[in-house]
One Martini backbone bead per residue (centre of mass of N, CA, C, O) as a GRO file, in nm:
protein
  299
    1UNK     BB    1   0.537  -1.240  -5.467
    2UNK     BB    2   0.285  -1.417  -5.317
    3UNK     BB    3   0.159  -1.722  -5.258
    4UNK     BB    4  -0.110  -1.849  -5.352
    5UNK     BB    5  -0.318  -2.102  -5.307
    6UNK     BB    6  -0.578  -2.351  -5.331
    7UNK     BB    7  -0.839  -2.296  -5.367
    8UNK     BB    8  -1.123  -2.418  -5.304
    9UNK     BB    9  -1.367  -2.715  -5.333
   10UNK     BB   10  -1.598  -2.923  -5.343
   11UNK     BB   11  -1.457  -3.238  -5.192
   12UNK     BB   12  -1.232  -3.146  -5.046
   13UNK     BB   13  -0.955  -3.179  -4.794
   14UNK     BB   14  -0.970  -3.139  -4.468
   15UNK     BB   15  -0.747  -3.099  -4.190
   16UNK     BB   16  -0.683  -3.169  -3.868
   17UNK     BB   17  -0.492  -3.013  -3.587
   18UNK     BB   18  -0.260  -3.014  -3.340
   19UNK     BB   19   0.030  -2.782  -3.223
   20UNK     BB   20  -0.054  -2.780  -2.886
   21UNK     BB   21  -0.284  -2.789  -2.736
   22UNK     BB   22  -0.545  -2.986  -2.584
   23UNK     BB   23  -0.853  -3.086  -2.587
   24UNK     BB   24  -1.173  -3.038  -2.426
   25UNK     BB   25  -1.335  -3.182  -2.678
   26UNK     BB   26  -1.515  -3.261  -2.958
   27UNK     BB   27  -1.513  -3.181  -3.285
   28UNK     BB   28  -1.819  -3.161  -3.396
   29UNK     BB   29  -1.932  -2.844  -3.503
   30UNK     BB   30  -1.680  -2.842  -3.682
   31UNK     BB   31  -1.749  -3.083  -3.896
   32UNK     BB   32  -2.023  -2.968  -3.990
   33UNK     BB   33  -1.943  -2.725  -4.122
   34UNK     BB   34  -1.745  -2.807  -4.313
   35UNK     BB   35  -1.931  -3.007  -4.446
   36UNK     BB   36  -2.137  -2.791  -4.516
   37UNK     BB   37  -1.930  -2.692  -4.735
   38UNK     BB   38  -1.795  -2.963  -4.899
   39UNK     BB   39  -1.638  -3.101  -4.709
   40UNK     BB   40  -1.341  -3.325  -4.606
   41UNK     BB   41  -1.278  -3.434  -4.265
   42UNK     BB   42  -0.968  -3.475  -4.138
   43UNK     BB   43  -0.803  -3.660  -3.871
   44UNK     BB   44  -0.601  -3.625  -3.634
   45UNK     BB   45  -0.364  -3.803  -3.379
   46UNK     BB   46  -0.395  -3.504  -3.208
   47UNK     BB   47  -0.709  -3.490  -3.112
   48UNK     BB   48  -0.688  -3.710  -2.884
   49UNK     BB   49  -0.410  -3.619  -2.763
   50UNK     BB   50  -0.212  -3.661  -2.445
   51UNK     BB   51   0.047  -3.418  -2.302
   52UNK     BB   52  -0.051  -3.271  -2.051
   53UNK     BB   53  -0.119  -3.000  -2.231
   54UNK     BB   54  -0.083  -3.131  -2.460
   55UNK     BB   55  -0.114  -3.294  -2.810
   56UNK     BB   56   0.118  -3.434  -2.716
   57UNK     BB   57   0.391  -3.452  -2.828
   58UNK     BB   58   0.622  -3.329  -3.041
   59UNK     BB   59   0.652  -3.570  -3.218
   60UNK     BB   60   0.362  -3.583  -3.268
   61UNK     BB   61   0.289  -3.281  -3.374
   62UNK     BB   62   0.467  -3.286  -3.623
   63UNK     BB   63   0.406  -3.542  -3.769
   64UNK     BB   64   0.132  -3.480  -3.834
   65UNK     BB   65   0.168  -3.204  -3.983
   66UNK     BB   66   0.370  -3.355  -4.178
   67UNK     BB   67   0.148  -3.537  -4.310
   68UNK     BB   68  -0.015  -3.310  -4.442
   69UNK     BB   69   0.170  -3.143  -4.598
   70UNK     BB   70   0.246  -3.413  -4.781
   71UNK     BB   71  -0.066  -3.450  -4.866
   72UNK     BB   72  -0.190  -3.401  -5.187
   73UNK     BB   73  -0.522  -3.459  -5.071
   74UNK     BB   74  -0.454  -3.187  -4.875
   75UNK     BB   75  -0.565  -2.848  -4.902
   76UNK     BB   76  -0.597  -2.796  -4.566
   77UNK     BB   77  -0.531  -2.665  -4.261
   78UNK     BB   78  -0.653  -2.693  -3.928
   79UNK     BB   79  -0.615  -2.566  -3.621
   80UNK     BB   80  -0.814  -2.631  -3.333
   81UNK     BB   81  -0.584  -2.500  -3.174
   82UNK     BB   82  -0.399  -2.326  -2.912
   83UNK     BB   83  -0.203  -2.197  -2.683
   84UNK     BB   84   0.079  -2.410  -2.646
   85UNK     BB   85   0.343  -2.528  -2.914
   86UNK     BB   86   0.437  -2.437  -3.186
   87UNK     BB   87   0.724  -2.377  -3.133
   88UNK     BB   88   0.821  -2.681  -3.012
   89UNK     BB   89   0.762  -2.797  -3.336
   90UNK     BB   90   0.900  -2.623  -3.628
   91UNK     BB   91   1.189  -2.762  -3.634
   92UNK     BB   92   1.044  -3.038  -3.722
   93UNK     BB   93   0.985  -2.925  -4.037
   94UNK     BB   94   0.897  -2.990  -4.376
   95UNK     BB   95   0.862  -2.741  -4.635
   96UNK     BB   96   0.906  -2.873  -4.915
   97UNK     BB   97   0.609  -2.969  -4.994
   98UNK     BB   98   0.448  -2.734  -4.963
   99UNK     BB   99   0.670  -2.524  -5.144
  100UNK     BB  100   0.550  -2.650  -5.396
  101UNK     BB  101   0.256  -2.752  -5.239
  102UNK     BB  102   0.036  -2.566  -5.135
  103UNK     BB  103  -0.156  -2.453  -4.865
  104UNK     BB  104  -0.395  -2.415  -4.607
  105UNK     BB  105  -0.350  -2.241  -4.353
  106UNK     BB  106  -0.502  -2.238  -4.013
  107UNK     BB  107  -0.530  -1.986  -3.764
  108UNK     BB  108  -0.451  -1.841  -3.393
  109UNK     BB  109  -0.246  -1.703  -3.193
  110UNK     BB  110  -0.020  -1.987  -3.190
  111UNK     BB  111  -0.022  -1.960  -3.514
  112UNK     BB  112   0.171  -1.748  -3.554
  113UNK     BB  113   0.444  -1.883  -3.561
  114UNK     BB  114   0.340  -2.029  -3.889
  115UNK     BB  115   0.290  -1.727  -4.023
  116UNK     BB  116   0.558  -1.602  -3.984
  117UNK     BB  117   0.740  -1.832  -4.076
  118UNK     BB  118   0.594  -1.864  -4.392
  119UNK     BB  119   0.661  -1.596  -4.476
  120UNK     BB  120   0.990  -1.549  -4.466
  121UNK     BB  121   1.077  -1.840  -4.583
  122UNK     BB  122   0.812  -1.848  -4.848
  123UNK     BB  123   0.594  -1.656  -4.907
  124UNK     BB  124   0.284  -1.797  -4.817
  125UNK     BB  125  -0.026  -1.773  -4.791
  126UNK     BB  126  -0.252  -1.734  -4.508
  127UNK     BB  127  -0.490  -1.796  -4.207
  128UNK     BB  128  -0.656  -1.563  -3.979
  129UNK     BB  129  -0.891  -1.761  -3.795
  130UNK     BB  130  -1.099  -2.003  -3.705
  131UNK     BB  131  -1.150  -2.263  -3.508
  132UNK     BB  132  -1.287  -2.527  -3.375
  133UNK     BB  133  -1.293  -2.430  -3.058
  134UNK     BB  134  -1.443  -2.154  -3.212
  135UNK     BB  135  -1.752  -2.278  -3.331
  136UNK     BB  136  -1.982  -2.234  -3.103
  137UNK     BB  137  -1.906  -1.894  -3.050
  138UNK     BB  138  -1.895  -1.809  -3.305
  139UNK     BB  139  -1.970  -1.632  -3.552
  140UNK     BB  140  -2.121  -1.582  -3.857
  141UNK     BB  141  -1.913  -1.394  -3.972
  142UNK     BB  142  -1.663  -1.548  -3.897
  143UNK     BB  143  -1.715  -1.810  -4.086
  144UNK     BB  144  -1.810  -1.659  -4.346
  145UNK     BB  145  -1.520  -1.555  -4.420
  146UNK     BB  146  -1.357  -1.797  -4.417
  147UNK     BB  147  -1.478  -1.910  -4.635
  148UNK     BB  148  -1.417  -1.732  -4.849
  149UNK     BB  149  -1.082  -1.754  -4.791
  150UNK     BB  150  -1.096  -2.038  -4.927
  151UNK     BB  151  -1.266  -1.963  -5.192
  152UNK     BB  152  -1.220  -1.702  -5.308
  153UNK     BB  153  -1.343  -1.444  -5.164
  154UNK     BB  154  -1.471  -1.193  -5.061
  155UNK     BB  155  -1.268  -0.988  -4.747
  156UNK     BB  156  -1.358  -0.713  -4.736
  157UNK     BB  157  -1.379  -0.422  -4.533
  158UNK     BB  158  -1.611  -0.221  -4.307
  159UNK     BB  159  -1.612   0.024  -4.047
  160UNK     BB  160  -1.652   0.193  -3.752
  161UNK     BB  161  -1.466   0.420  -3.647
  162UNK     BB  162  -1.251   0.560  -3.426
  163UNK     BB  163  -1.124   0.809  -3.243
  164UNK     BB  164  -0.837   0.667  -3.214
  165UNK     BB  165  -0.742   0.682  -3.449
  166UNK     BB  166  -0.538   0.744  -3.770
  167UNK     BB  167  -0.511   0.865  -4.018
  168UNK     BB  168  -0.541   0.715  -4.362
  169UNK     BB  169  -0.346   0.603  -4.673
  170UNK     BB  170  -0.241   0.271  -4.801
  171UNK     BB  171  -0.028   0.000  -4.821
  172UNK     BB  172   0.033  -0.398  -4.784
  173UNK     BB  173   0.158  -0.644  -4.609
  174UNK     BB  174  -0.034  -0.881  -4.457
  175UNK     BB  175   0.087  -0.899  -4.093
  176UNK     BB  176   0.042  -1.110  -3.800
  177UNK     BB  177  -0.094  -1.131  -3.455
  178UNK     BB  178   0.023  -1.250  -3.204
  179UNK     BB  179   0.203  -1.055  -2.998
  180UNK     BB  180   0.375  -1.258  -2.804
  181UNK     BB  181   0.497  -1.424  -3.054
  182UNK     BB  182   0.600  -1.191  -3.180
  183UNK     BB  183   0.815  -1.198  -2.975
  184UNK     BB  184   0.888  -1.520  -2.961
  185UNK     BB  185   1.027  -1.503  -3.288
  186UNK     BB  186   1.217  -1.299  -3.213
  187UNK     BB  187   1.528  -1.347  -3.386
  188UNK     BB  188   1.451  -1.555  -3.538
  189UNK     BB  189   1.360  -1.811  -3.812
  190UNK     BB  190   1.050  -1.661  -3.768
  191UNK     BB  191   1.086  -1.399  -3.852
  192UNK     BB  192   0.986  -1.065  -3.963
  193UNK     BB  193   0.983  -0.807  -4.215
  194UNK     BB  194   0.806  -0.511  -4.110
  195UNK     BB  195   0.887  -0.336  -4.373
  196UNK     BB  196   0.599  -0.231  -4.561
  197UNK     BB  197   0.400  -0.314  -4.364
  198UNK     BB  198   0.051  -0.447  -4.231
  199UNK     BB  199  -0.008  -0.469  -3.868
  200UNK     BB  200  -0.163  -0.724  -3.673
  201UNK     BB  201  -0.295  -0.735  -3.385
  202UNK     BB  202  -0.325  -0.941  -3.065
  203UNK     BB  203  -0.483  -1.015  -2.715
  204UNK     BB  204  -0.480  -1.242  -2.412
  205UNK     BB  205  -0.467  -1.206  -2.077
  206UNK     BB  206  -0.283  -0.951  -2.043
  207UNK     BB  207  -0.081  -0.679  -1.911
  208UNK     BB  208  -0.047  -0.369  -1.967
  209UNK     BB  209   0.239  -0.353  -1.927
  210UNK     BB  210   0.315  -0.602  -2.103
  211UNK     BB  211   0.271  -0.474  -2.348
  212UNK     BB  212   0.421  -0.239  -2.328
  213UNK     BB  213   0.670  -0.423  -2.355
  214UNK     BB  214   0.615  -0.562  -2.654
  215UNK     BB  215   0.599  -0.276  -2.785
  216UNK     BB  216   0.907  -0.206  -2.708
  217UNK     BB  217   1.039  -0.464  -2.841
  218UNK     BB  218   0.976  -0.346  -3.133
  219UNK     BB  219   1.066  -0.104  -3.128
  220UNK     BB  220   1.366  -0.147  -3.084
  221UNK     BB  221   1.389  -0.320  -3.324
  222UNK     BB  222   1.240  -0.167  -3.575
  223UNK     BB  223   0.929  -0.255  -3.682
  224UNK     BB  224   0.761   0.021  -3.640
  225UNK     BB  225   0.911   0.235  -3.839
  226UNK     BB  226   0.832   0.088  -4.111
  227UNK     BB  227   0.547   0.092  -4.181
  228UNK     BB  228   0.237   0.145  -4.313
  229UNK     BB  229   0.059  -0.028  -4.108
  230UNK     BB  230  -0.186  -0.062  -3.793
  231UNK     BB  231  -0.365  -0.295  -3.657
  232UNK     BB  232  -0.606  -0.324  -3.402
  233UNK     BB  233  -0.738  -0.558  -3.228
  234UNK     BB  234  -0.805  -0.796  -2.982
  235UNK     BB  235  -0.766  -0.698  -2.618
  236UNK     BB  236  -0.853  -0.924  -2.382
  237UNK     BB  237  -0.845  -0.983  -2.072
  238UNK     BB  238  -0.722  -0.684  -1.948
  239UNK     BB  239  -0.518  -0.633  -1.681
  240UNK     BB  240  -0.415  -0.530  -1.342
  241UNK     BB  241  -0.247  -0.324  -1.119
  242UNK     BB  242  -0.296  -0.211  -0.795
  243UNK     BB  243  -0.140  -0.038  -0.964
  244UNK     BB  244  -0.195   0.129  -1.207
  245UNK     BB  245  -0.060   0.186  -1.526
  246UNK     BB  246  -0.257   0.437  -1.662
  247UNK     BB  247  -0.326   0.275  -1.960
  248UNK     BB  248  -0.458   0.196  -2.236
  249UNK     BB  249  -0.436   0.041  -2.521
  250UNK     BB  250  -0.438   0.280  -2.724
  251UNK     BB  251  -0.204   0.469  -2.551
  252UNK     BB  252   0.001   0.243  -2.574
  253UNK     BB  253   0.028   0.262  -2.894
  254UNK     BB  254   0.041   0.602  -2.969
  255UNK     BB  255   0.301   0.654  -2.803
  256UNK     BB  256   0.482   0.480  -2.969
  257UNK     BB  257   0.374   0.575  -3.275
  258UNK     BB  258   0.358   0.915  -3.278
  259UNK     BB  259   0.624   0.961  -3.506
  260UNK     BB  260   0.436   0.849  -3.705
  261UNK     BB  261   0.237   0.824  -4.015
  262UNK     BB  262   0.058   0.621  -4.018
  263UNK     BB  263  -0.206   0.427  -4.008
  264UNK     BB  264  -0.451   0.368  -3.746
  265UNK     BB  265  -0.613   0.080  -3.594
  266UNK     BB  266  -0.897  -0.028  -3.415
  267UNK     BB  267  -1.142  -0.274  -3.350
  268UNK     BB  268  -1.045  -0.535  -3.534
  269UNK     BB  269  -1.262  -0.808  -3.580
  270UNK     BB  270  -0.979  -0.997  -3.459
  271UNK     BB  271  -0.928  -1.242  -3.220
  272UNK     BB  272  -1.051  -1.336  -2.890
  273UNK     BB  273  -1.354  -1.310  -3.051
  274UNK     BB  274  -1.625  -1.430  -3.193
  275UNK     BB  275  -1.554  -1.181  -3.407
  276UNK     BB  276  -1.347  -1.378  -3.594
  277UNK     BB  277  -1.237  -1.270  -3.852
  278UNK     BB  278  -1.075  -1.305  -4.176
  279UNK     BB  279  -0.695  -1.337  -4.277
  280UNK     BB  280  -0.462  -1.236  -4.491
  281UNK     BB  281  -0.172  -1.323  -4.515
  282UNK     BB  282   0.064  -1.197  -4.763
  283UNK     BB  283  -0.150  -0.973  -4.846
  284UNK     BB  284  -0.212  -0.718  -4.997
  285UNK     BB  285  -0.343  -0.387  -4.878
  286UNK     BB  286  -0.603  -0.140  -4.814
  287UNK     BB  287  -0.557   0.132  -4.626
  288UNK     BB  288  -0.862   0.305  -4.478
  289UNK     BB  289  -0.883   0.614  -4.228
  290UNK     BB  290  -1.184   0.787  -4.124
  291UNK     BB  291  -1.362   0.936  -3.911
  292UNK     BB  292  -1.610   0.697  -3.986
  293UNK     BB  293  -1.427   0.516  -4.126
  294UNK     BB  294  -1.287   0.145  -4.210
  295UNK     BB  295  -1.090   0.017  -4.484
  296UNK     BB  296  -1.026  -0.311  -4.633
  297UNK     BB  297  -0.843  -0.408  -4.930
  298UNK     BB  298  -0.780  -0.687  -5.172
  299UNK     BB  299  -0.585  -0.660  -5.437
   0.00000   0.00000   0.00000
């Protein structure tokens, strides 16, 4: 069973951080957000810091993350953005304090890393949901639900199902997040088991091929052969090259796991889109998939 963090409640302090990419303006729509929701919000000192693309350098961007990790009366991290970079500073983080006193991480992307790692590792459970770099074009449903997500509130879905879905109804431990970053950790200790998981994918900016080959890479790895079950998110952004790949996004995935019996769904609203819904990550989830609807429901 994991580990669920102290849900949040008014008062509490939530921590901004960088573990990536530098911020490209102030989060400041993201301060009154969390403030309104009553919350505390603590800045780090990698939020103005510059290191060519990165929010500082690896040790100073793993050192902020430390200390909020380490911090008893910071309640929740939220990564400010994504980009590239929490790969090269995972392995300077001491989660000895964190696994003793959880709190709740949140971000999606390249935050993919630290969900991962986190789950393998520790047990505890995560939210990928909206970050403060996507809180003034993110919908109001998407910034509500990680709201709910944080303070212990249903977050349950349901929504008009595809036609490429593939029906069916399971149970399992929701992991996954950013495609690429999830075959960037394969191998690694920060890799998960995905046997009798349901998979969560989404990618942004990728090539067709590409897509075709990281869907390929878990393949081989045996990753998909024993899931519970598969969601995709948003694929966004998605290029193709002068001589076209000739499949979609829908059919380079159902070619791939054809063989399986799994319950499959399409465009659940969470990846790289204003429409960015919070999931946990690390928690049990009934997935139901019907000709008409497609319900996610946390058990």
């Amino acid at each position: 069973m994991s580990t669920i963090p102290p849900y949040l409640k008014k008062g509490d302090k939530i921590a901004i951080t960088c573990p990536a990419k530098k911020l490209p303006s102030p989060m400041t729509a993201a301060i009154a957000l969390l403030e309104s929701w009553g919350l505390e919000v603590v800045i780090g000192e990698t939020v103005t810091a510059s290191y060519h693309q990165f929010a500082g350098d690896d040790n100073l961007r793993a050192r902020d993350m430390q200390r909020f990790l380490d911090d008893a009366g910071i309640k929740a991290i939220i990564a400010a953005r994504g980009g590239y970079g929490t790969i090269r500073m995972v392995d300077k983080l001491d989660f000895s304090n964190f696994q003793k006193h959880p709190k709740w991480i949140i971000g999606f992307s390249d935050i993919t890393v630290l969900h991962s790692h986190i789950e393998t590792n520790f047990g505890i459970q995560t939210i990928h949901g909206q970050m403060p770099v996507n809180v003034v074009e993110g919908s109001e449903k998407s910034l509500e639900t990680l709201r709910k997500a944080l303070f212990g509130e249903d977050i349950s879905y349901q929504f008009k199902s595809n036609a490429l879905n593939r029906e069916g109804k399971s149970e399992g431990i929701l992991i996954g997040g950013n495609l690429s970053l999830l075959v960037a950790v394969s191998g690694s200790v920060s890799d998960m088991d995905y046997d009798d998981k349901i998979l969560f994918i989404e990618d942004v900016g990728e090539y067709l091929y590409s897509v075709d080959r990281m869907m390929y890479n878990l393949k081989r790895a045996g990753k998909l052969k024993n899931l519970a079950g598969l969601i995709v998110g948003g694929f966004t952004e998605i290029k193709d090259n002068d001589i076209p790949f000739g499949q979609t996004i829908e059919q380079i995935v159902m070619d791939l796991v054809k063989e399986y019996n799994y319950p499959v769904c399409f465009d659940f609203p969470a990846g790289h889109i204003s429409d960015n819904r919070a999931l946990i990550f690390g928690r049990e989830v009934n997935l139901s998939i019907n000709q008409s609807d497609t319900t996610i429901n946390y058990i």
